[in-house]
N, C-alpha and C positions, 0 to 999 in steps of 0.2 A: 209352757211346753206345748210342741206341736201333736196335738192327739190323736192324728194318720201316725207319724216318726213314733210315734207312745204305742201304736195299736204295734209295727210294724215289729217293734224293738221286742215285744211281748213274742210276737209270732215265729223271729228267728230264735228267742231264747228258748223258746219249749223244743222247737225241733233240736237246737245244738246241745239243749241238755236229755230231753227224754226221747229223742232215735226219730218222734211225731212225722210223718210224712209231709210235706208241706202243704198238697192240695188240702188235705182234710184239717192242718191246722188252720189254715189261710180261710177254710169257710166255717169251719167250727165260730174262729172270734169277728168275722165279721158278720155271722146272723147274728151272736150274745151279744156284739158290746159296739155302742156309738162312733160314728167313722164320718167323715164328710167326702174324700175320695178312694173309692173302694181302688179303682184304678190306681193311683201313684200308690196305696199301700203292697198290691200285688208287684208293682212291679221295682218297688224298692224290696222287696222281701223276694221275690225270683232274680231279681238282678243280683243280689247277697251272692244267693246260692249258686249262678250260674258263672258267676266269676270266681269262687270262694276261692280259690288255691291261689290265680293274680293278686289277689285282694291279699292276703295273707304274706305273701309272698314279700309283696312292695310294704307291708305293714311291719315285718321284721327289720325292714333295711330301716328303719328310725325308733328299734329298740337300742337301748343302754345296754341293758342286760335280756337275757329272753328271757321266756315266761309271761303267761298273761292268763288272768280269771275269764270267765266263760263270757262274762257280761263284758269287759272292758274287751274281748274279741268284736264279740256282735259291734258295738257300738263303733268300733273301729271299722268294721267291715262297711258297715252303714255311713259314714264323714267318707269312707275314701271314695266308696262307688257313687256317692252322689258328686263330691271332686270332679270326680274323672270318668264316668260314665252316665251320668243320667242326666238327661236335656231338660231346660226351663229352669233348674233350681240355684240360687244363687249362692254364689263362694259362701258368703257370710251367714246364709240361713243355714248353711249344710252344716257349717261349724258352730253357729251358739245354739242350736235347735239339739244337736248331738251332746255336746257339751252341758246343755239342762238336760239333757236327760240321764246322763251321767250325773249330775248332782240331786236327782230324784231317786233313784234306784243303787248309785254304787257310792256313796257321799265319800268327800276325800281322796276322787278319784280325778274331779272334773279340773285340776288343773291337769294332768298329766294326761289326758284326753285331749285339752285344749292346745297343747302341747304340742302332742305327735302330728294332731291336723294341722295343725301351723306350719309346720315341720314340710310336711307333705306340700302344703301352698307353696312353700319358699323354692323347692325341689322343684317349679314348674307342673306338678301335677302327674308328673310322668311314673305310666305303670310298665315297669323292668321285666321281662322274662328270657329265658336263656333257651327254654326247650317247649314240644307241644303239650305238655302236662300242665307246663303252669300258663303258655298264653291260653291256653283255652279250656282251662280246670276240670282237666281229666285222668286221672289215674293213667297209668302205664297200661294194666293188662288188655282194657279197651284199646289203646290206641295200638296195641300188639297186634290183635284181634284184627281192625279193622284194617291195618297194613297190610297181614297177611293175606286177607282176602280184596281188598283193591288195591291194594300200592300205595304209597305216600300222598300223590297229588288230591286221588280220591278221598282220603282219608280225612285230609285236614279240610276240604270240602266239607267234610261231614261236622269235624270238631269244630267248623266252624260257625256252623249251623244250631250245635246246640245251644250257644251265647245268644241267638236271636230269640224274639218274643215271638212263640207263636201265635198264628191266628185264632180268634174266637170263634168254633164254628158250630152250626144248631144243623139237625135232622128235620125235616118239615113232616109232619105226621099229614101225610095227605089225604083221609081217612076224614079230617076234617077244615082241613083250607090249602091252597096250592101254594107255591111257592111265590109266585107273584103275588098274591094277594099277602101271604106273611112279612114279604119284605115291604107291601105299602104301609103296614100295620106298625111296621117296625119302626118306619120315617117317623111316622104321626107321635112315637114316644119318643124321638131326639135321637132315635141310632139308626145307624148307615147302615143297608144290608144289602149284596151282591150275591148273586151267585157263583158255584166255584165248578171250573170245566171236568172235575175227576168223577162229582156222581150229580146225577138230576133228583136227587135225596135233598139237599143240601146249600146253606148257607152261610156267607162269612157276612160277620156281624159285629160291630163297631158301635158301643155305648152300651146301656144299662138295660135289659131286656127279660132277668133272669127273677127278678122280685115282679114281673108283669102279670095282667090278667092274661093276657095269652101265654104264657108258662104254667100258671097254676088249671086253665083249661084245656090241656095238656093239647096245646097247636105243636108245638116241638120239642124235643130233646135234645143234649147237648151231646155231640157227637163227633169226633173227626172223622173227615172226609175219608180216608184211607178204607177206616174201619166200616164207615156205611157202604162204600162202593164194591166190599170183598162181601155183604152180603146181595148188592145185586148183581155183582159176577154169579154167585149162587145161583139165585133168581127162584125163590120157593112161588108155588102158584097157588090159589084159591082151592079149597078143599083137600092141602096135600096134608102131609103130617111131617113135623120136623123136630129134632132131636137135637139141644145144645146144651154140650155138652158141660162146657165151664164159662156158663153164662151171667156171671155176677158184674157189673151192675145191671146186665141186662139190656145195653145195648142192643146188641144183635139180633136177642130175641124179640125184639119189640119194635128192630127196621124189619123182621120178616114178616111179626105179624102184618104191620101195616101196609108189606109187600102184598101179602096175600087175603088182603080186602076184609079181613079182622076174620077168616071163615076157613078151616079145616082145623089143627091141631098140633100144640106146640108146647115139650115137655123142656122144660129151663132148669137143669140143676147144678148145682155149687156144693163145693167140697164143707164151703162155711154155712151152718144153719144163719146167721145174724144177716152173711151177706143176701143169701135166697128173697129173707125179707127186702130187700132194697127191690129185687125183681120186681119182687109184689107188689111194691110201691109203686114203681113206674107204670108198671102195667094198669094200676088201675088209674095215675094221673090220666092217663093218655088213650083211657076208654077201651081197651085189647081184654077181650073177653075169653079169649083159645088158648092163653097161656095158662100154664099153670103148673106148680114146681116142689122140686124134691132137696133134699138134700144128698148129696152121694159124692164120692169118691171117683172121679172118672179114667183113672188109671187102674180101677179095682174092674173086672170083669163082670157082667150081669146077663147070663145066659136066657131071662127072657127076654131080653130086648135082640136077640140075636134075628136079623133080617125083617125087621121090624118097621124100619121107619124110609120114606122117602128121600128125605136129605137130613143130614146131620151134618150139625157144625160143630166145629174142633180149633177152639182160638186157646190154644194152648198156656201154659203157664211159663215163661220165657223170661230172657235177660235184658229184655224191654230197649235195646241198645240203637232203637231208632225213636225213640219218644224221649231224649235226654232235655232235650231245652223243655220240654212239659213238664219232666220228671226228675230235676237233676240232683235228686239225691243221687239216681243210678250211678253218672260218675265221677261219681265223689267214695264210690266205695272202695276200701284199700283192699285189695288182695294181691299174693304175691304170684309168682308166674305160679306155680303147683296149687295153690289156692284156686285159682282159675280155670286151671285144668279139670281141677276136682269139682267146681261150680258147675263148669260146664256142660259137664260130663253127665251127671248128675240130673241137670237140668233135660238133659238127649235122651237118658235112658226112661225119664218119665214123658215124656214128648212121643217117642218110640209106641210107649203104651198106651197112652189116650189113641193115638193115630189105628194103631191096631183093634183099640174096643171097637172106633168108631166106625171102621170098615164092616167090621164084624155084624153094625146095628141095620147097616142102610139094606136095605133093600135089593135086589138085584137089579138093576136098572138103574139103580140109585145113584146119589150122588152127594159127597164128605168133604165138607170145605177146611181143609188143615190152613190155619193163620195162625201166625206172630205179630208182636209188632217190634221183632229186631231183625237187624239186616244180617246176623252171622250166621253164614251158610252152615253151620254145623249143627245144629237148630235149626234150619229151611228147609235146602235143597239135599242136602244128606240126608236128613231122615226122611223125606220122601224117596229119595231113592232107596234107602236102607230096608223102607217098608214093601216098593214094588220088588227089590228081590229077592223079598224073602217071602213075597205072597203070588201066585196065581189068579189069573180072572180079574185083576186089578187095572187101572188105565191111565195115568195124568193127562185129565183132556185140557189143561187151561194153567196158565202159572204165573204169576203178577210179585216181582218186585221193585219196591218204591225204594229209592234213598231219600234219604233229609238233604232239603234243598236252599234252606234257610231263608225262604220264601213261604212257609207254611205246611210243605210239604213232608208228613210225619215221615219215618223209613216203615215198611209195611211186608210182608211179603203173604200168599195166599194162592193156595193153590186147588184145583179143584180136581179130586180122586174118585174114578165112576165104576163100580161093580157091573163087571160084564155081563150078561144076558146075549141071547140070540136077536135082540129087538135090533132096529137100526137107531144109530142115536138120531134125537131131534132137535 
């Protein structure tokens, strides 16, 4: 038995049976347990999930009867997508490699495993769909969603994008090597790295770079472009003081610090005490001595932080609906239309509220970076407008959204809200 297909088969059964998110299951068992290619593990275990409903779908049309146990799912999921989606692996390895593994884990199972994929080969391979839910394994109320706010053409644009692989991309901690010099560094261990035209933070990166001495000497972090380039839209400067607000894992906090030459003052707090620790980790990988972090609720009001801080950030808690090929549990989630509504709603009225603490914190002069990374205007563009008119002295000087372009391009949206004063802006 192949012990990548053995790692991979582990990794979708924890998510399909205990809810597991797949990032953290997917590095949880590849630090614990022996692997030869991390790569064709991730991307047989994200390719699962990224097609699940196709996969499912064409998987029914060669039941007898339906019904299927969690394990004889997985493993079907896993014969068809190598089948009929994944490049380099051959007919015969997809099938006895699936096939022993069904006879390690589900015994008395592997003929009728051997079965269906045969089944599937005789069928020419072909994955059937009738509507955009199931060619591009998306829930209904998303593709509702994004209809309604771009139209059709746009939309399957977007669902079509979540099926792609995104790019690998690292933040260069400039603080201690440039970006040119990080991508020579990079060659020298066997991986390809380029720059990418959306921030001068940043690096797409191609091979194994993350178990390296330059990661553990904290030269970089891993990051999307989107999310590093909404903190130099920002743009915090050397000796200012900045406020982020729901900053777990600490991203943001830790492209400003190194924005601002490791020198003024930078409070990082998260709703979860476990997550805050992750801050704290990075921070100190990566040598950031100005950070330093709380636990707190940032939809709960905190009357001394009131005009307090130069810039604050506000990367809210969201329906993540532009990170789906990164994330795709997101849609894979069932809810019904009024489930949705209620999700959503929900999700706006706490968004409404951080947006308001944070205005409340900055400064007059100041400046409150409100970010997502979903593309639904009801959650973006509405709650900023919801907030400018319901407050005075407020200003949208700057407003950036991304779509998912299936080229790497996450969907992003950030907008930058400045408390008026008499000064001229600069």
């Amino acid at each position: 038995m192949d012990g990548d297909r053995r790692l991979a088969f582990l990794i979708l059964k924890e998510i399909s049976e205990k809810g597991t998110w797949s990032n953290l299951a997917v590095k949880d068992r590849l630090l614990k347990e022996e692997h030869d290619s991390a790569p064709f593990i991730r991307e047989l275990v994200y390719g699962c999930l990224r097609n699940q409903i196709l996969l499912d779908s064409n998987i029914d049309r060669f039941l007898k009867k339906p019904g299927l146990g969690r394990s004889e799912r997985v493993l079907l999921r896993m014969g068809f997508y190598q089948l009929a989606l994944m490049d380099g692996v051959a007919d015969h390895a997809a099938v006895n490699e699936t096939v022993s593994l069904a006879a390690s884990f589900i015994k008395g199972h592997q003929g009728f495993i051997n079965a269906v994929l045969r089944s599937f080969q005789r069928d020419g391979k072909r994955l059937l769909y009738s509507d955009l839910r199931t060619q591009y394994s998306c829930e209904d109320w998303i593709i509702d969603i994004l209809t309604d706010a771009y139209g059709p053409e746009k939309t399957e644009e977007i669902l079509k994008s979540s099926c792609a692989v995104p790019p690998f991309t690292v933040r260069v901690n400039r603080l201690k090597i440039s970006r040119e010099e990080l991508a020579e560094r990079f060659e020298k261990l066997g991986a390809h790295a380029e720059p990418v035209p959306e921030s001068e933070l940043c690096l797409k990166v191609k091979g194994p770079v993350l178990g390296s001495a330059e990661y553990r000497d904290g030269l970089f972090s891993v990051q999307g472009t989107a999310s590093a380039s909404a903190v130099e839209m920002l743009g915090p400067k050397p000796g200012e003081s900045v406020l982020d607000l729901c900053a777990a894992p600490g991203g943001k906090s830790c492209a400003a610090a190194e924005l601002m030459g490791n020198s003024g003052e930078i409070l990082a707090s998260d709703v979860y005490p476990h997550r805050v620790q992750l801050i704290e980790n990075e921070a100190a990988r990566l040598g950031l001595g100005i950070i330093r972090t709380c636990a707190a609720d940032a939809s709960v009001f905190v009357p001394e932080q009131e005009g307090r801080w130069d810039r604050v950030i506000a990367d809210v808690p969201c329906s993540a609906l532009g990170t789906m090929a990164k994330d795709p549990e997101i849609k894979l989630r069932k809810l019904s239309k009024e489930q949705a509504e209620e999700y959503i709603g929900g999700l706006a009225e706490v968004q409404l509220s951080i947006l308001a603490n944070a205005c409340a914190y900055v400064k007059k002069g100041g400046t409150v970076l409100y970010s997502t990374c979903t593309v639904d205007p009801a959650e973006n563009q509405e709650i900023v407008s919801a907030f400018l008119k319901a407050h005075d002295g407020y200003t949208a000087a700057a407003e950036r959204l991304l779509l998912p372009d299936g080229k790497g391009q996450e969907g992003f949206y950030a907008c930058l809200i400045r408390r008026n004063d008499d000064q001229h802006w600069l």
